[in-house]
C-alpha positions as CSV (number, residue, x, y, z in Angstrom):
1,X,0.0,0.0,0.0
2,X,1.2,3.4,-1.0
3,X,0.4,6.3,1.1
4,X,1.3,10.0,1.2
5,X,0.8,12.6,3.6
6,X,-1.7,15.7,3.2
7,X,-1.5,18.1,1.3
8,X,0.8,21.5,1.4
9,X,-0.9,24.5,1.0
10,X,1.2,27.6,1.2
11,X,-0.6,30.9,0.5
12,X,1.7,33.8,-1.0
13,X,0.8,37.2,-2.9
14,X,4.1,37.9,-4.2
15,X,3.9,37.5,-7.9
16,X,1.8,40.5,-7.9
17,X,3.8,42.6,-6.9
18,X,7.3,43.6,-8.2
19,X,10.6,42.3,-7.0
20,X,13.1,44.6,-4.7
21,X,16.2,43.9,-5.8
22,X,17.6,41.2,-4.1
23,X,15.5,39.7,-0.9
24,X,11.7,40.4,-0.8
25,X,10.8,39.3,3.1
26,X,7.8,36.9,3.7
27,X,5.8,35.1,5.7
28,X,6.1,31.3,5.6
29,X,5.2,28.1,7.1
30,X,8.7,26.9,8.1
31,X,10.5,26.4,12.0
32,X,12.7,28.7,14.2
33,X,12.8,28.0,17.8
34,X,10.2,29.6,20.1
35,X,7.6,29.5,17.4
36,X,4.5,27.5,19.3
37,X,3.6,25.3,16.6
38,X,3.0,21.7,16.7
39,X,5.8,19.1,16.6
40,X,3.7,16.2,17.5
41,X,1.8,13.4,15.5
42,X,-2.2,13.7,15.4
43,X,-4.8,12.4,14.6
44,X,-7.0,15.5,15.2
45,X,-9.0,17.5,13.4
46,X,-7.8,21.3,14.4
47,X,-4.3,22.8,14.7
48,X,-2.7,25.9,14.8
49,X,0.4,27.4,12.8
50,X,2.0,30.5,13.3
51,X,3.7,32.5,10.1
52,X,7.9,32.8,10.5
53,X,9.3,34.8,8.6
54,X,11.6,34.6,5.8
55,X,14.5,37.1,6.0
56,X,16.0,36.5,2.4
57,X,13.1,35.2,0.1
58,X,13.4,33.9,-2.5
59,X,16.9,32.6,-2.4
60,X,17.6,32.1,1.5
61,X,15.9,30.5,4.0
62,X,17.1,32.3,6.8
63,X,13.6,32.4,9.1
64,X,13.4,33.9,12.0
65,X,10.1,35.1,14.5
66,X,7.6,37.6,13.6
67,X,5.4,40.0,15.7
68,X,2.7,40.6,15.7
69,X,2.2,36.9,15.2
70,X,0.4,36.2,12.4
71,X,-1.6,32.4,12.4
72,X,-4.0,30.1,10.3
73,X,-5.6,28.0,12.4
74,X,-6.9,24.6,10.1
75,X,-10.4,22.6,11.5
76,X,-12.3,20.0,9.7
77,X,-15.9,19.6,10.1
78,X,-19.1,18.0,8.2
79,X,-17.1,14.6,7.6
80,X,-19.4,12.4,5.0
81,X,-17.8,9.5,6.5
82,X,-16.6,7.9,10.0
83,X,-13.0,8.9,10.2
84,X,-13.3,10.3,6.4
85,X,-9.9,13.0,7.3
86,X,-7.6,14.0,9.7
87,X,-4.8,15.9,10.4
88,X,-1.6,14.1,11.5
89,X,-2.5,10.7,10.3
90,X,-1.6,7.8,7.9
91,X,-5.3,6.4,8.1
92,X,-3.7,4.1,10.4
93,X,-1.8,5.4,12.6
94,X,-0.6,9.2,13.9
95,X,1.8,10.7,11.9
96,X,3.3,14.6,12.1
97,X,0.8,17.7,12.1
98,X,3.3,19.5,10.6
99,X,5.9,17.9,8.3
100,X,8.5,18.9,5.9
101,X,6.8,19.3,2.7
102,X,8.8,17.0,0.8
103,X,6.7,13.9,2.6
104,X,3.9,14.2,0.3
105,X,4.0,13.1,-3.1
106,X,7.9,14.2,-3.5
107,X,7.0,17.4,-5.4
108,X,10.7,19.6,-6.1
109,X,11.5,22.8,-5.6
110,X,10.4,24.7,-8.6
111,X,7.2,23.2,-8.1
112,X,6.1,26.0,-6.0
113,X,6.2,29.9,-5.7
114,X,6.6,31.7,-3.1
115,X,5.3,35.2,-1.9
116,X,7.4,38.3,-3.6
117,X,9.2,35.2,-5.9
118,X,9.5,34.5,-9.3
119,X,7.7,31.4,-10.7
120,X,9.2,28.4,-9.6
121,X,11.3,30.2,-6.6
122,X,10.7,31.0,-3.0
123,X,10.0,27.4,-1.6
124,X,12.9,24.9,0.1
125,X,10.7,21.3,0.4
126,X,13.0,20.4,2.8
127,X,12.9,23.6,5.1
128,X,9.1,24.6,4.2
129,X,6.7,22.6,5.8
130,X,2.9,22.3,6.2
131,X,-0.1,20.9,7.6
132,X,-0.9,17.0,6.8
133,X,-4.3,16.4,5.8
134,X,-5.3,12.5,5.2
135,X,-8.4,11.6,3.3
136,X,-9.2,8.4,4.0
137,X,-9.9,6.3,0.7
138,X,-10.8,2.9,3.1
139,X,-14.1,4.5,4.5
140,X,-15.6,4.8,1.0
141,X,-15.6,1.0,1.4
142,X,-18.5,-0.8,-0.5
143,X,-18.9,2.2,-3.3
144,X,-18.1,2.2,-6.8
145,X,-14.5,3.1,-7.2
146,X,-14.7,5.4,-9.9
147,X,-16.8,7.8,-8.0
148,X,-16.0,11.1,-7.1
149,X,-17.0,11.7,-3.4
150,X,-17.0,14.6,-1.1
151,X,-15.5,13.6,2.7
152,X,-15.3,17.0,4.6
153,X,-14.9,20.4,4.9
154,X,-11.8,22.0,5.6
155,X,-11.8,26.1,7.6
156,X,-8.6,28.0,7.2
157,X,-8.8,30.7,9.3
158,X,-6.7,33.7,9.8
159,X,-6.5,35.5,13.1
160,X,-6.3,39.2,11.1
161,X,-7.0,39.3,7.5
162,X,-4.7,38.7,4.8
163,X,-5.2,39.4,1.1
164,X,-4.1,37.4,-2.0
165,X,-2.2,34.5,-0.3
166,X,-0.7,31.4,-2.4
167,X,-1.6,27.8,-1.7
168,X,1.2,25.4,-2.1
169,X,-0.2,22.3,-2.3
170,X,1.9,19.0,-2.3
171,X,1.2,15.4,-3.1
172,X,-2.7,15.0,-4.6
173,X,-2.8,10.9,-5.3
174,X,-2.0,7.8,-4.2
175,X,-2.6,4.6,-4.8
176,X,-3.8,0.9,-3.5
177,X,-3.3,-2.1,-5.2
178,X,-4.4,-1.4,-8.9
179,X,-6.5,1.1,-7.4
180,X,-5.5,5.0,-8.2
181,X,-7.3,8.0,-6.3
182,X,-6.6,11.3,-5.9
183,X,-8.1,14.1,-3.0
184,X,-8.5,17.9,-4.5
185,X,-10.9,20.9,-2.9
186,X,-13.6,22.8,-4.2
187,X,-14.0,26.0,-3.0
188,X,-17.1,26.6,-0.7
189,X,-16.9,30.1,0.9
190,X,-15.0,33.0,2.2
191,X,-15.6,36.2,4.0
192,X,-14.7,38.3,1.1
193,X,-14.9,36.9,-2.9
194,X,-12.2,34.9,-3.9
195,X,-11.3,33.0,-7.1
196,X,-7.6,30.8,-7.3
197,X,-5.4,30.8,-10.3
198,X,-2.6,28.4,-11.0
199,X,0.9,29.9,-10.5
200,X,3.1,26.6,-10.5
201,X,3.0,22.7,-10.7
202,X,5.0,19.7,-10.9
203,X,3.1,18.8,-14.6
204,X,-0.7,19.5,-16.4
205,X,-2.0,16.8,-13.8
206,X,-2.1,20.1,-11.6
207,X,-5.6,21.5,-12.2
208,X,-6.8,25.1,-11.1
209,X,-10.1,26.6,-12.0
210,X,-11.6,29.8,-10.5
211,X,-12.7,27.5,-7.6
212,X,-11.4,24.4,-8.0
213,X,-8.2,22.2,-7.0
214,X,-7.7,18.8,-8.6
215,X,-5.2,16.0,-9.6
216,X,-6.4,15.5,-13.5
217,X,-4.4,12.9,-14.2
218,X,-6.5,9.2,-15.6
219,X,-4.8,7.1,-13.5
220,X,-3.6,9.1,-10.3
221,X,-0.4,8.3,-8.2
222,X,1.4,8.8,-5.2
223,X,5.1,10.3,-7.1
224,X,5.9,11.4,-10.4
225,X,3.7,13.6,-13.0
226,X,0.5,12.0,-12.0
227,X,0.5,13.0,-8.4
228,X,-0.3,16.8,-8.4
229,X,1.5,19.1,-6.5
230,X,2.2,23.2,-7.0
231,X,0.9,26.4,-6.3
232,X,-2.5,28.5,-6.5
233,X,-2.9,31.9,-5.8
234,X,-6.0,32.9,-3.7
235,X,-7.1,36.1,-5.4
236,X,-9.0,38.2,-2.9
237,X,-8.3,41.1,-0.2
238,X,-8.9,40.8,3.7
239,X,-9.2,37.5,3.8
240,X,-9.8,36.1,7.3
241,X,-11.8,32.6,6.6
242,X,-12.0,30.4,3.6
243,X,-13.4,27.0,3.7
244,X,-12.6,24.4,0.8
245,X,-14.8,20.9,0.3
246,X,-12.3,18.1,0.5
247,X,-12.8,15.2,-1.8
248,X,-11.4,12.3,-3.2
249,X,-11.9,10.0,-6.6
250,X,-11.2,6.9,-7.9
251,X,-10.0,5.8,-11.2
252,X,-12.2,2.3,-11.1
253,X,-9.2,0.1,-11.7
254,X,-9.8,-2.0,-8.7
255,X,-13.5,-3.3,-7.1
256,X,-13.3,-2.3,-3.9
257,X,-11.4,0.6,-1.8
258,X,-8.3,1.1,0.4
259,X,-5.3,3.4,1.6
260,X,-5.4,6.9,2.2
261,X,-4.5,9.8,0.2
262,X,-1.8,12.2,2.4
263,X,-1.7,15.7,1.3
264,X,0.6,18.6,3.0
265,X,-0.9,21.9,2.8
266,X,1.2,25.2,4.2
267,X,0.6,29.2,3.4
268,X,3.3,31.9,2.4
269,X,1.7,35.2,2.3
270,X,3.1,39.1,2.5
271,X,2.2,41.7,5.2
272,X,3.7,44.5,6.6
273,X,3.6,47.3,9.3
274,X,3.6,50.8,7.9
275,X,3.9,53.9,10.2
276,X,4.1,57.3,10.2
277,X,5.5,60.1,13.2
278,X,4.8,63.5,12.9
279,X,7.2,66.3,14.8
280,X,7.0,70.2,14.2
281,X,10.2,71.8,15.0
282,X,8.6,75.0,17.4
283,X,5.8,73.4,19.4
284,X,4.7,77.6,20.6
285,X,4.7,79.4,17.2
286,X,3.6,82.8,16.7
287,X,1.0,83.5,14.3
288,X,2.7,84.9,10.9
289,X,5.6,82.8,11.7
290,X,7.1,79.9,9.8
291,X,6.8,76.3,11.2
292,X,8.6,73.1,9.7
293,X,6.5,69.6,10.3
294,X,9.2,66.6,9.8
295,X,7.1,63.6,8.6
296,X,8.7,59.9,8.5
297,X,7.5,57.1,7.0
298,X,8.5,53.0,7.8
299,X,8.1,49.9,7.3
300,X,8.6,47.7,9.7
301,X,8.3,44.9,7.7
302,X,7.6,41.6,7.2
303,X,7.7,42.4,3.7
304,X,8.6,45.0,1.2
305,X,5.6,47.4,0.5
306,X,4.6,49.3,-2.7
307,X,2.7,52.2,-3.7
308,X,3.4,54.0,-0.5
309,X,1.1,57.2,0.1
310,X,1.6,59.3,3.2
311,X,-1.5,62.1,3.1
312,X,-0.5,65.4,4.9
313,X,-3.5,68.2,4.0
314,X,-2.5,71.4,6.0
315,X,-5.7,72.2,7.8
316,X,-6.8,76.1,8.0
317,X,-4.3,77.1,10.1
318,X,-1.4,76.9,8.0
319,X,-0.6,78.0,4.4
320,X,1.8,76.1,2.5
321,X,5.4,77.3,1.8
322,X,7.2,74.5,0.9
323,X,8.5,70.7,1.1
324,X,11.5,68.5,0.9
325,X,11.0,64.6,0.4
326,X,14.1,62.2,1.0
327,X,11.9,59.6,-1.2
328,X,8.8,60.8,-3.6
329,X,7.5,63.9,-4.0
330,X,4.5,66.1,-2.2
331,X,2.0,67.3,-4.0
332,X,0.6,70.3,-2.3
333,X,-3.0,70.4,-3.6
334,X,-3.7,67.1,-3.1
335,X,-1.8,66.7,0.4
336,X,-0.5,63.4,-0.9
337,X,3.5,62.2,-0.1
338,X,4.0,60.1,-2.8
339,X,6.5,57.5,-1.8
340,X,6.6,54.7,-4.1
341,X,8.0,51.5,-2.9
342,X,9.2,51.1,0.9
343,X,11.2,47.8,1.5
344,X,11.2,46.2,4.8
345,X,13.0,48.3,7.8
346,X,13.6,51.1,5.5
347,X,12.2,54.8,6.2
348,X,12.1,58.2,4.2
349,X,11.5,61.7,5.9
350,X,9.4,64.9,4.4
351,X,10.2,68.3,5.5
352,X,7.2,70.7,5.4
353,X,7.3,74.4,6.0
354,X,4.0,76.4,6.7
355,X,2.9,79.6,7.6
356,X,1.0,80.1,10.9
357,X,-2.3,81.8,10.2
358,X,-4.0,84.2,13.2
359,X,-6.5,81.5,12.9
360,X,-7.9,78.2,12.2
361,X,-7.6,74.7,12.5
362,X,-3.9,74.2,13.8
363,X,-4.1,70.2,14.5
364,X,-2.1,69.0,11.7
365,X,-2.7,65.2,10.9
366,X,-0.7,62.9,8.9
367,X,-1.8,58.9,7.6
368,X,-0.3,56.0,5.7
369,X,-1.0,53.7,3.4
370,X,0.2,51.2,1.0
371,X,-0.7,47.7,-1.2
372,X,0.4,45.0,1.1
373,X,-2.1,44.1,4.4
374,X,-1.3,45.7,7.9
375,X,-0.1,43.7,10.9
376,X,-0.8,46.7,12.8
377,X,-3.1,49.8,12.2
378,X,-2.4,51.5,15.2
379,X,0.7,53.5,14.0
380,X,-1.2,54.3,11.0
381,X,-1.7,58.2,11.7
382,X,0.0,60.8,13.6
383,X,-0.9,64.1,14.4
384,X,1.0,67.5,15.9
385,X,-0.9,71.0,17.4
386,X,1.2,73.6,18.5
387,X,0.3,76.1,20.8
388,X,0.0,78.5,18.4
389,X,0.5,82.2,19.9
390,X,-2.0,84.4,18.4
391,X,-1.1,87.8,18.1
392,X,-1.0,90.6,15.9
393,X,1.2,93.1,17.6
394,X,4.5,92.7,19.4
395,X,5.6,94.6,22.9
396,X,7.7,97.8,21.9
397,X,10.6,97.1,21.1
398,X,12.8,98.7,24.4
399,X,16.0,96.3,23.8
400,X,19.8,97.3,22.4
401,X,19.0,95.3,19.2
402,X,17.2,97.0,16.2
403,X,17.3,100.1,14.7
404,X,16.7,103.1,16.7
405,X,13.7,105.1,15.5
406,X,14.5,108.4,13.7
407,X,11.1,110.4,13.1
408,X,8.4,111.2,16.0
409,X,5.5,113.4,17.3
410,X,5.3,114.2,20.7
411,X,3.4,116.5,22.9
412,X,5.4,116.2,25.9
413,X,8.3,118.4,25.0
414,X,11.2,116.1,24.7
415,X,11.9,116.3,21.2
416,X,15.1,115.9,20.0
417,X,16.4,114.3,23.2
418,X,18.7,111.9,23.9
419,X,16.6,109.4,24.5
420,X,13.4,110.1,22.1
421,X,12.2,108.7,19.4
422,X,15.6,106.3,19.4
423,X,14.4,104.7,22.5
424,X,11.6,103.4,20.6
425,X,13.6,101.1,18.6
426,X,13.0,99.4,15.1
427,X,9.3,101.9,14.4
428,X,8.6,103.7,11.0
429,X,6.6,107.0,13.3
430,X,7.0,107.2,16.8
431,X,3.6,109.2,17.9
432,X,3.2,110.4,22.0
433,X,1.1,112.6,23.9
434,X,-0.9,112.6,26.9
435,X,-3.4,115.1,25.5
436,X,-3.7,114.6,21.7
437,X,-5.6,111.4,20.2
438,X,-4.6,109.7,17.0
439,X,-7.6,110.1,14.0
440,X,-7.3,107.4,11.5
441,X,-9.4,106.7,8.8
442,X,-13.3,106.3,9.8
443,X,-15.6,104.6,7.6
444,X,-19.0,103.3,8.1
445,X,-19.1,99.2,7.9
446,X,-21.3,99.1,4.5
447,X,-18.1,101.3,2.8
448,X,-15.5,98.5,4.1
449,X,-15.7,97.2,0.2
450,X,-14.4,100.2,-1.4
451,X,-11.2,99.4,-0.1
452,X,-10.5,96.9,-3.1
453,X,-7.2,96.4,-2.5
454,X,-7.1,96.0,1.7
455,X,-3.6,94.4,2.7
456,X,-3.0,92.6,5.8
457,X,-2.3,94.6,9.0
458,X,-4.1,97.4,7.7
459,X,-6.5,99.8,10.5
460,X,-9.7,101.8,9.7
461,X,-12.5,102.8,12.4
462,X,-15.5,101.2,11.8
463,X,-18.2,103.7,12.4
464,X,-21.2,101.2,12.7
465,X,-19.9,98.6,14.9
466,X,-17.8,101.7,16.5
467,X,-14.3,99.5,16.9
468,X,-10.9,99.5,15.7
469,X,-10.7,96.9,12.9
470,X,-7.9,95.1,11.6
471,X,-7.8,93.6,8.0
472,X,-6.4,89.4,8.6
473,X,-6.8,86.6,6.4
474,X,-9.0,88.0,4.3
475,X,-11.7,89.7,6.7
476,X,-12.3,93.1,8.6
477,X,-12.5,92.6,12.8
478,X,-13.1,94.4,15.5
479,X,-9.6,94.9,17.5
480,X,-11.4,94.5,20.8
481,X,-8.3,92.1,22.9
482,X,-4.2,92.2,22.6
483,X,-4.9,89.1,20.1
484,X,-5.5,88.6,16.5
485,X,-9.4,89.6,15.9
């Protein structure tokens, strides 16, 4: 009797995305110590694998721990059959939960493709493992043997969603006797729409439809071209739970049933952890005064990240000068950093200068974004208010520094002193009296318009409302506090 063990089903979105030069990080089903998953035989019919990552994909197969852990926990349920599939089994006795994935069906290397990896690249058979499913051809005994019969259901569930993974499946067929059967899955549903395509096999026996797996082959086998092993590509964003109808068939070449058909099935998939800080380089501005926000953008990995976008809109209380990006470039209408691609660990940093308005909205928030799925969210955004001093006068200016003032008024007979007007340092007019008033221009609050060409800063007296007004950002205001109106 021939048997194989389950199954490998590695899930990997790599191929659609491009390659960063030489590594593009992952996250596989392989071992490093500390990991938590399962190292003992089964049967049962529910295990858990955690994701390690792989520091040098495609080439490497340097792994190491990844946080925040990422799992896929596998359950069966809704078996046709007594004992119709396990996990961990030979059909007879226990056997590994989670082998190498050369034990099933002896599928090579460039039978799969990994996450971020060429076709045919990205998977070691004997460093990559996976999860050994058994169907059990024996409990189909007294049924035709070239039926096609469906044994149980099979859950994959993620414990945060992950979009476009890759199943690497390994070993579909086997054989008893004269007797050749093969498992495959049909899809049954998801939590989001999904459809598989066919990115590598060992030979045409692999079969992909839009929601199929199979082993085509006539006369299925445990080794060789017609056992079915290779890679499918789930196509489908924020995935969290996708269950598959687990089946097997038999080619009729025998009267009466036997063995099991092992199958390893494993996931690959990429994910990373994009953040953003936000610092302004004078946390107490004065309004009119120019402020410089410093914006970084990283990825903390697993994987390498594309199409990068960092949004920065200056609210209302700021008016764009300029920016500075290390990576990308800012465009200012749109508020969008455009990064590009950000590879695992790596960072970039945009300078932008602002004007502080008298008033507004000075909370100044900045978010991230880019293709691959987030491990973690929380880092996402970051935002910076400065206490923003509002004012639109400053003290006189009594100090050494400046320019001493040359022309004044005064009623209080000290002209052409020592001391007056270059005490009052850095002013166009120096006026003083303790008996005259100052008459500026008075206009009535309807007549405000005829000023077509008002500048900011400038005074009139507003006969109506019967206040000093100040023209600033774009409106007249009663000057009524030692603030901006």
């Amino acid at each position: 009797m021939d048997k194989k063990l389950p199954i490998l089903l590695l899930f990997s979105i790599g191929s659609l995305f491009p390659l960063f030069g030489q590594t593009a990080p992952n996250l596989e089903f392989a071992t490093v110590s500390g990991d938590g998953n399962p190292t003992g035989n089964g049967p049962v019919t529910t295990t858990t694998i955690n994701f390690i990552k792989n520091t040098n994909n495609p080439s490497g197969t340097s792994f190491a721990l990844y946080q925040p852990a990422l799992s896929a926990t596998f359950s069966l349920s809704n078996q046709t059959y007594s004992n119709a599939a396990r996990i961990g089994w030979t059909g007879s006795a226990g056997a590994l939960i989670y082998p190498l994935m050369n034990s099933a069906g002896a599928p090579s290397n460039n039978t799969f493709t990994s996450s971020g990896a060429a076709t045919g690249t990205g998977i070691n058979v004997t460093n990559n493992r996976g999860v050994n499913l058994t169907i059990n051809a024996a409990a189909l005994s007294g049924r035709p043997t070239n039926g096609n019969y469906p044994m149980a259901d099979l859950t994959i569930t993620f414990n945060r969603p992950v979009s476009n993974p890759i199943l690497h499946i390994g070993g579909m067929g086997g054989f008893q006797g004269n007797l050749g059967f093969a498992g495959g899955f049909d899809y049954v549903s998801s939590n989001v729409p999904v459809s598989f395509s066919r990115l590598s096999g060992n030979s045409a026996s692999f079969t992909i439809t839009s929601s199929a797996i199979k082993n085509s082959a006539v006369n299925p086998t445990a080794n060789g071209t017609n056992s079915a092993s290779g890679s499918v590509l789930v196509n489908g964003q924020g995935i969290t739970t996708l269950t598959l109808r687990v089946g097997i068939r038999g080619d009729g070449n025998a009267s009466s049933w036997g063995g099991a058909d092992g199958i390893t099935i494993g996931l690959s998939t990429l994910e990373s952890n994009l953040s953003v800080s936000k610092t302004v380089d004078n946390q107490a501005p004065k309004s009119g005064s120019n402020v410089v926000f410093t914006l970084t953008a990283k990825n903390n990995g697993a994987s390498n990240n594309t199409n990068i976008k960092v949004t920065d809109q200056l609210p209302s209380g700021y008016s764009f000068i300029s920016a500075t990006a290390g990576t990308g470039s800012y465009n200012t209408t749109s508020g969008i950093w455009d990064i590009g691609n950000l590879n695992d660990g790596a960072s970039s940093v945009l300078n932008i200068t602002a004007k502080v308005n008298y008033s507004g909205n000075f909370t100044n928030t900045a978010s991230i974004g880019g293709d691959l799925s987030e491990a973690d969210s929380s880092d996402n955004s970051s935002s910076s208010t400065p206490n923003v001093q509002t004012v639109c006068y400053e003290d006189r200016n009594t100090a050494s520094a400046g320019i001493g003032s040359k022309f004044g008024i005064t009623t209080l007979q000290r002209a052409g002193s020592n001391t007056w007007p270059t005490i009052r340092n850095s002013a166009h007019l120096v006026l003083e009296s303790d008996t005259k008033g100052l008459v500026i221009s008075r206009i009535p609050k309807a007549s405000l318009g005829n000023i077509t060409n008002p500048v900011e800063g400038m005074m009139v007296y507003d006969t109506t409302d019967k206040c000093l007004k100040v023209y600033a950002d774009g409106v007249w205001s009663c000057f009524s506090t030692p603030t901006c109106p």
